[in-house]
Structure formats: structure tokens, C-alpha cells
C-alpha positions as CSV (number, residue, x, y, z in Angstrom):
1,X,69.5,-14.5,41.6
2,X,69.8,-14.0,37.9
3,X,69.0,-10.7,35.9
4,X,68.3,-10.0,32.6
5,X,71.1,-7.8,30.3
6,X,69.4,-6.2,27.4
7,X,71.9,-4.3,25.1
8,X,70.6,-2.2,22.2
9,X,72.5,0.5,19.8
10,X,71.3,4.1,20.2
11,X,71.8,7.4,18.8
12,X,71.7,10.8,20.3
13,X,68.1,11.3,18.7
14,X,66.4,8.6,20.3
15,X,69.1,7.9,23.5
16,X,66.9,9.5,26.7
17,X,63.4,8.6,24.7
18,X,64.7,5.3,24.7
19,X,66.4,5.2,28.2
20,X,62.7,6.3,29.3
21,X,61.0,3.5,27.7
22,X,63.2,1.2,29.5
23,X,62.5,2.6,32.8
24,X,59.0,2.4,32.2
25,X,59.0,-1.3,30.9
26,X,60.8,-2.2,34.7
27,X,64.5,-1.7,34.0
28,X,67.1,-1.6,37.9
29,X,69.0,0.6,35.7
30,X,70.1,1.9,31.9
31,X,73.6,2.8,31.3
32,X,74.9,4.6,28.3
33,X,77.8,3.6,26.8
34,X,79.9,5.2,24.1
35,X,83.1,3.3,22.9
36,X,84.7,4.6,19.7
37,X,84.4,3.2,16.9
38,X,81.7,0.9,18.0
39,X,78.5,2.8,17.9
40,X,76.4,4.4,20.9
41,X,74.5,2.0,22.9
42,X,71.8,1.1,25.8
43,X,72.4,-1.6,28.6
44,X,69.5,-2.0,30.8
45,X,68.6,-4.4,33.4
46,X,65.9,-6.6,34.1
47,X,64.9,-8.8,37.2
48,X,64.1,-12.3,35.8
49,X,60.6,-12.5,35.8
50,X,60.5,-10.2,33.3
51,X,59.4,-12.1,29.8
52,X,62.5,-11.6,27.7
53,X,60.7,-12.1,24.2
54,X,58.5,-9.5,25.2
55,X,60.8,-7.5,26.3
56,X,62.9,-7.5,23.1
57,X,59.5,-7.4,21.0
58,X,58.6,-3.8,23.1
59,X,61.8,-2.7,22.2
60,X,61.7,-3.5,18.5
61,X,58.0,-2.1,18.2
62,X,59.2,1.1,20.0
63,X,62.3,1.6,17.8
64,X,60.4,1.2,14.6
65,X,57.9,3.4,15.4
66,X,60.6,5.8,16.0
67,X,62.4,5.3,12.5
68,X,58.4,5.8,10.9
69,X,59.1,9.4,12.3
70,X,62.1,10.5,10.8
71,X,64.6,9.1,14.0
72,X,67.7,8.3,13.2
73,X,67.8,5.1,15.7
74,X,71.0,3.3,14.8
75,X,69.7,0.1,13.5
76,X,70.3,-3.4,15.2
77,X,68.2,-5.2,16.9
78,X,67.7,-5.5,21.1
79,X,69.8,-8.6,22.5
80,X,68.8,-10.6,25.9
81,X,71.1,-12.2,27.9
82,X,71.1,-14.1,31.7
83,X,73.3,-11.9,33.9
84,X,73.9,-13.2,37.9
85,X,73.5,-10.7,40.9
86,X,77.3,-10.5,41.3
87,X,78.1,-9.6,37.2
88,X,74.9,-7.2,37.0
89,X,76.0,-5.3,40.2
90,X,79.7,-5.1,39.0
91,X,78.2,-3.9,35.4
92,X,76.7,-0.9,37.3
93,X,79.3,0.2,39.2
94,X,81.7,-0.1,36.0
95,X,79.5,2.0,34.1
96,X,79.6,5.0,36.6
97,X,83.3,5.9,36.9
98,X,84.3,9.1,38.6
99,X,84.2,12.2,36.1
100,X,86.2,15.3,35.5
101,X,84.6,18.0,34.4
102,X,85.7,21.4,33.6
103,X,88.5,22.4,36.0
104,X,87.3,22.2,39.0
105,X,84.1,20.2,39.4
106,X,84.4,15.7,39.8
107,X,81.4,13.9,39.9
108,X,81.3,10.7,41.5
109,X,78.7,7.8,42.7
110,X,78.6,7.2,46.4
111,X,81.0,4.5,46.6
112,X,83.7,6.6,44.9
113,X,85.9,8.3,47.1
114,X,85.8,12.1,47.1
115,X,88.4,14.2,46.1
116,X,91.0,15.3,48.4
117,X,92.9,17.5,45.6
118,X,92.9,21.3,46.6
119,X,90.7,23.2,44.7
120,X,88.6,19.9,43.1
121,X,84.9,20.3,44.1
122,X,83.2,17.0,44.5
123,X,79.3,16.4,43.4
124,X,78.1,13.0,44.6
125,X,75.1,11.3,42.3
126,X,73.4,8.4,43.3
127,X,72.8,6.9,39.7
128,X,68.7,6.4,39.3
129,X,66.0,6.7,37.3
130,X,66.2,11.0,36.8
131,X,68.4,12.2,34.1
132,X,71.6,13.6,34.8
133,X,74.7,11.7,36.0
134,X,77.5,13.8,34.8
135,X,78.4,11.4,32.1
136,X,75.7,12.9,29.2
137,X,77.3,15.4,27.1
138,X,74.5,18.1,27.5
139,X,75.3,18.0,31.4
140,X,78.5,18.1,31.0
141,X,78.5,21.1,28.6
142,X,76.2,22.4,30.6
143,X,78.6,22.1,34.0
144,X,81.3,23.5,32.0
145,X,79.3,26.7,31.1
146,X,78.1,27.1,34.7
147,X,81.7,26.6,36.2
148,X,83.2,29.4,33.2
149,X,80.4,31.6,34.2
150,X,81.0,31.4,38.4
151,X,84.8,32.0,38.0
152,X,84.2,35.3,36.5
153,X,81.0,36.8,38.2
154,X,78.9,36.0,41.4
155,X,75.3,34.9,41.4
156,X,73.2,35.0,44.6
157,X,70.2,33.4,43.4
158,X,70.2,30.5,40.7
159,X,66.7,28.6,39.3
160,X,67.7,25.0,37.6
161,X,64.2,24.0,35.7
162,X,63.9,19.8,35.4
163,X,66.5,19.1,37.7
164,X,66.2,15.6,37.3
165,X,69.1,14.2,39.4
166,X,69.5,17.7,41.1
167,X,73.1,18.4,39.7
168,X,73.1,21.5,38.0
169,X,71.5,23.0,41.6
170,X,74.4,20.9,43.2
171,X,77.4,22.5,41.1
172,X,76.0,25.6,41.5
173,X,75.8,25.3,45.2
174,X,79.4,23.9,45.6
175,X,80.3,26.3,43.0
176,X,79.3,29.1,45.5
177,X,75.7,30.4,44.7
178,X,74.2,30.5,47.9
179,X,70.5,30.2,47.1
180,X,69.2,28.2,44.1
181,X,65.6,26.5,43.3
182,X,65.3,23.2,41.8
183,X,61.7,22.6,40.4
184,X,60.5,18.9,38.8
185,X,57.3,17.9,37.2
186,X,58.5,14.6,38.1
187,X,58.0,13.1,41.4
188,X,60.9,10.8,41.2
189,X,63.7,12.9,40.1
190,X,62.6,15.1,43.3
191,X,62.9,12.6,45.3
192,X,66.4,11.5,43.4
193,X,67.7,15.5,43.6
194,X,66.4,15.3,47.0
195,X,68.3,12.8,48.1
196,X,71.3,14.0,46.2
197,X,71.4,17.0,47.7
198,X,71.3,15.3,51.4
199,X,74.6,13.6,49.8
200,X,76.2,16.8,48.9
201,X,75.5,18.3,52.6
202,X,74.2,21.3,50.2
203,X,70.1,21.4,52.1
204,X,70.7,24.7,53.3
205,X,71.3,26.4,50.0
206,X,68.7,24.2,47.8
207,X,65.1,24.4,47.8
208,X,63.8,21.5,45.4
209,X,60.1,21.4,44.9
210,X,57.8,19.2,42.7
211,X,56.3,21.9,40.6
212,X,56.5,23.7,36.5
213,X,58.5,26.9,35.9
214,X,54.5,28.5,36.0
215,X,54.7,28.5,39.5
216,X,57.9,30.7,40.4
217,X,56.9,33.7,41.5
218,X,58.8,37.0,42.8
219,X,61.6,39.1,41.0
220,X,63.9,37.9,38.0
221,X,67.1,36.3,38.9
222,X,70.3,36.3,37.9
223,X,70.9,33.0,36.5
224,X,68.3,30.4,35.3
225,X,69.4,26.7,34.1
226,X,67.5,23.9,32.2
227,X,68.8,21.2,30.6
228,X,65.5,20.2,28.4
229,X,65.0,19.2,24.7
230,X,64.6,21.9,21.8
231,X,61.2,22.1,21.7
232,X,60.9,22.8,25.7
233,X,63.3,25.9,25.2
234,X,61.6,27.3,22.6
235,X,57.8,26.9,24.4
236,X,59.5,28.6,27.4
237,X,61.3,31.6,25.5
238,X,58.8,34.0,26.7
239,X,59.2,32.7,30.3
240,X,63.1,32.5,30.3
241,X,62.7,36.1,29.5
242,X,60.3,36.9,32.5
243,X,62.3,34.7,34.8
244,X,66.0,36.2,33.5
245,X,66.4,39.8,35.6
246,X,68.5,42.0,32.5
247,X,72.1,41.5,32.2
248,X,71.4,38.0,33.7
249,X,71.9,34.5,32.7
250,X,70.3,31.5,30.4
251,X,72.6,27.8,30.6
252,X,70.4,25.8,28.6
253,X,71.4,22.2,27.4
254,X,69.6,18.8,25.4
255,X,70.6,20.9,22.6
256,X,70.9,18.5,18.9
257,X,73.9,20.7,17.0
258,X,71.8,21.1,14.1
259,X,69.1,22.3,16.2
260,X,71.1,25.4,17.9
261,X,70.3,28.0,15.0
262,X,66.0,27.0,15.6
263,X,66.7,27.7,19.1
264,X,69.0,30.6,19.4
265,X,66.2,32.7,16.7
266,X,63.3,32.3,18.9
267,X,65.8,33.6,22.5
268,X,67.0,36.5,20.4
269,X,63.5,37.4,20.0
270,X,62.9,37.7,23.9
271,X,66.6,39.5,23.8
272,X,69.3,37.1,24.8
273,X,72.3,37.1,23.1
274,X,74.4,34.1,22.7
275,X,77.8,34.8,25.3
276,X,79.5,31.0,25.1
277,X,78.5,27.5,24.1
278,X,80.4,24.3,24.5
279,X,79.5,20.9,22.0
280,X,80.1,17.6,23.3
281,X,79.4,14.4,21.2
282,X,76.7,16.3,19.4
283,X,75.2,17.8,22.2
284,X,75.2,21.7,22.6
285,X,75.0,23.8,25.4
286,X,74.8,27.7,25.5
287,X,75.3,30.5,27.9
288,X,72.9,32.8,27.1
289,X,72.7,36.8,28.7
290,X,69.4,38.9,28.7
């Protein structure tokens, strides 16, 4: 059966707004790709009976409106092309190669083989529709942080906020925290981390729930994640600080670089001090202590 390929340049403004919209017009799947010196771009999938002209007409209308607001979106125009079953499976599996991150953690897709190297912790994702395959560079910074963090102090009890695919709550757990929470507004990344964390064999130390960070309850802990966009960090400064017990831990990522100074001024208000941060193509990440 043939598919539709639709490729379209990106830029790290617009790139998850944009993989979003995708989903929502009926994409099987949105990869990512960044090849040097070409610039950043979108593939995304279609099943055939999708109308290609209005497809690329979506796309066009939603990209402009995006430039009207100030987004940098990379010009070019969306392209559509035929793609059989065999070439858009094979595209898939291309896209999500097994990655390295930090020194210890590999992330991998289910039909990767795990890592036998002593030491290597493996994380399997099942690539879907929830953000957060390894391959983004605030997950990655974000995973780096978390791993940095791990090697020099314990944690007993970890909260990720917007898991999305569940793998921040998965390092942490193969990193050694033995309790951690993973909340969702979404109902399909729960479902997603859910099912990731069945992968992972990590059940017993994950809790994932489809709830908002308003509805965690009991004592401050020592290390919350969330790897949100600016604006969510700085609406939830007061509530990092009630969720963070002192001397404890903030990993936050979706970080612009040019946006780190507006976020770091409203965290120092609620007393956390920055302690690390890692940038990857454009993206920051910080570690964060109360």
C-alpha cells in the first residue's frame, strides 16, 4: 500500500509545534532530522487517502501564521511524495538509530539490540506520538544532567512532570532511583510511558498517572524533572519550589539558549541556584538546587 512522505524545513522555534500539528492532521509518524549543512527538517507520514494538496495547503497556512508571530520557521515550502509500505517502514526504522548518551545511558527502539557492554544501561522507546525519543537535544541534555547528578549523590524519590514518552522516569529508574512519579496531561503519552516502562521491566519503581503537577500531594522530594517549554517553567516556579524539599533538585529542559537568563530570574526568586547546565543544538538544559 502506498504512503504519503511530506518533508518540510524546521527550526528549533517551531520544530515540536510543528511535529504536533502533524500528528494532529493524521501523520503514522514525524521524524526529525538534522544533517549539517543542510538545514533542520520534518518527515512525516501519511496513509494515502489523505488529500495531499490539502495536506501541503495545512502546512503552508500553519507555517505562515507562525512567521506572522515573530517564528523563525526556516522558510521553504512542504513537499509530497508517494512512498510504498516497504520504503516508509525502512524510513522509520532508519530514522531511530540506537543513541549514546552521556556515559552510561543508550537508548534504543525495540528492534535494536540491547547493550551487552558492562556498565552501559539500556532505555528501550517505542517511537510514537509523545515527545521524547532520546534523539531531541533538550532530552538529551536533560539525560546527561540526570546521569552527572546520580553518579555523585542518591535520590530515593524522583517526580518527572510531562513525561511524554516516559524516559526521563525510565533513566532515572535504571539509573538507580528506586521510586519516581510520572504525571501527563496527555492521555496518549501515558499510555506511550506506560507501555515504555513495561519495555524497560522498570513497573515496580514507576508510578505514571494521567494527571497536572496540582495534584501531587505529600512532602517535597529530592529531585523533580520536566522537560517543558519556557513559559511552563516559569508559570510553575512557585510550584517547583513547593515540590523541591531544600538542598534538592530542579532538571528542567525545552530551554531556547537565549531564553535561559528569563527563566533562571524567575527560579532564583523561589531560591534555586543554577549547579550545571548542558546546551545541545540550541537547546538548554539546567540542574537546578533549592
Amino acid at each position: 500500500m502506498p504512503f504519503w512522505e511530506l518533508t518540510v524545513p524546521t527550526s528549533a522555534e517551531v520544530s515540536e509545534g510543528l511535529t504536533n500539528f502533524l500528528w494532529e492532521q493524521g501523520a503514522l509518524g514525524v521524524v526529525e532530522e538534522e544533517v549539517p549543512p543542510r538545514p533542520p527538517r520534518l518527515r512525516a507520514f501519511f496513509p494515502e487517502a489523505t488529500s495531499s494538496p490539502a495536506l501541503c495547503r495545512a502546512v503552508s497556512h500553519y507555517l505562515a501564521s507562525l512567521g506572522a508571530l515573530g517564528l523563525t520557521v526556516n522558510g521553504g515550502e512542504p513537499l509530497v511524495a508517494p512512498l510504498l509500505d516497504e520504503a516508509w517502514a525502512e524510513a522509520w526504522r532508519q530514522a531511530f538509530t540506537p543513541q549514546r548518551v552521556g556515559r552510561r545511558l543508550l537508548i534504543i527502539p525495540p528492534w535494536e539490540t540491547p547493550a551487552t557492554e558492562n556498565g552501559l544501561r539500556t532505555i528501550i522507546i517505542q517511537p510514537g506520538r509523545a515527545f521524547g525519543t532520546g534523539t531531541h537535544g533538550s532530552t538529551r541534555g536533560c539525560l546527561v544532567l540526570l546521569e552527572a547528578l546520580l553518579e555523585r549523590q542518591q535520590v530515593t524519590h524522583a517526580l518527572d512532570v510531562g513525561t511524554g514518552t516516559g524516559i526521563l522516569a525510565i533513566a532515572a529508574a535504571v539509573l538507580g532511583i528506586p521510586r519516581v512519579t510520572a504525571l501527563d496531561t496527555d492521555p496518549d503519552a501515558v499510555t506511550a510511558a506506560g507501555a515504555n516502562i513495561e519495555l524497560n521491566g522498570v513497573a515496580n519503581q514507576i508510578h505514571c498517572v494521567l494527571s497536572d503537577v496540582a495534584s501531587v500531594k505529600g512532602p517535597p522530594l529530592g529531585l523533580v524533572m520536566a522537560n517543558l517549554l519556557a513559559g511552563s517553567h516559569k508559570s510553575l516556579a512557585t510550584r517547583y519550589r513547593r515540590l523541591v524539599s531544600p538542598a534538592g533538585h530542579l532538571i528542567l529542559g525545552g530551554v531556547l539558549a537565549d531564553e535561559t537568563a528569563g527563566i533562571r530570574e524567575p527560579l532564583a526568586a523561589h531560591s534555586f541556584a543554577l549547579a550545571d547546565q548542558v546546551e545541545i543544538d540550541g537547546w538548554v538544559s539546567l540542574h537546578l538546587t533549592r
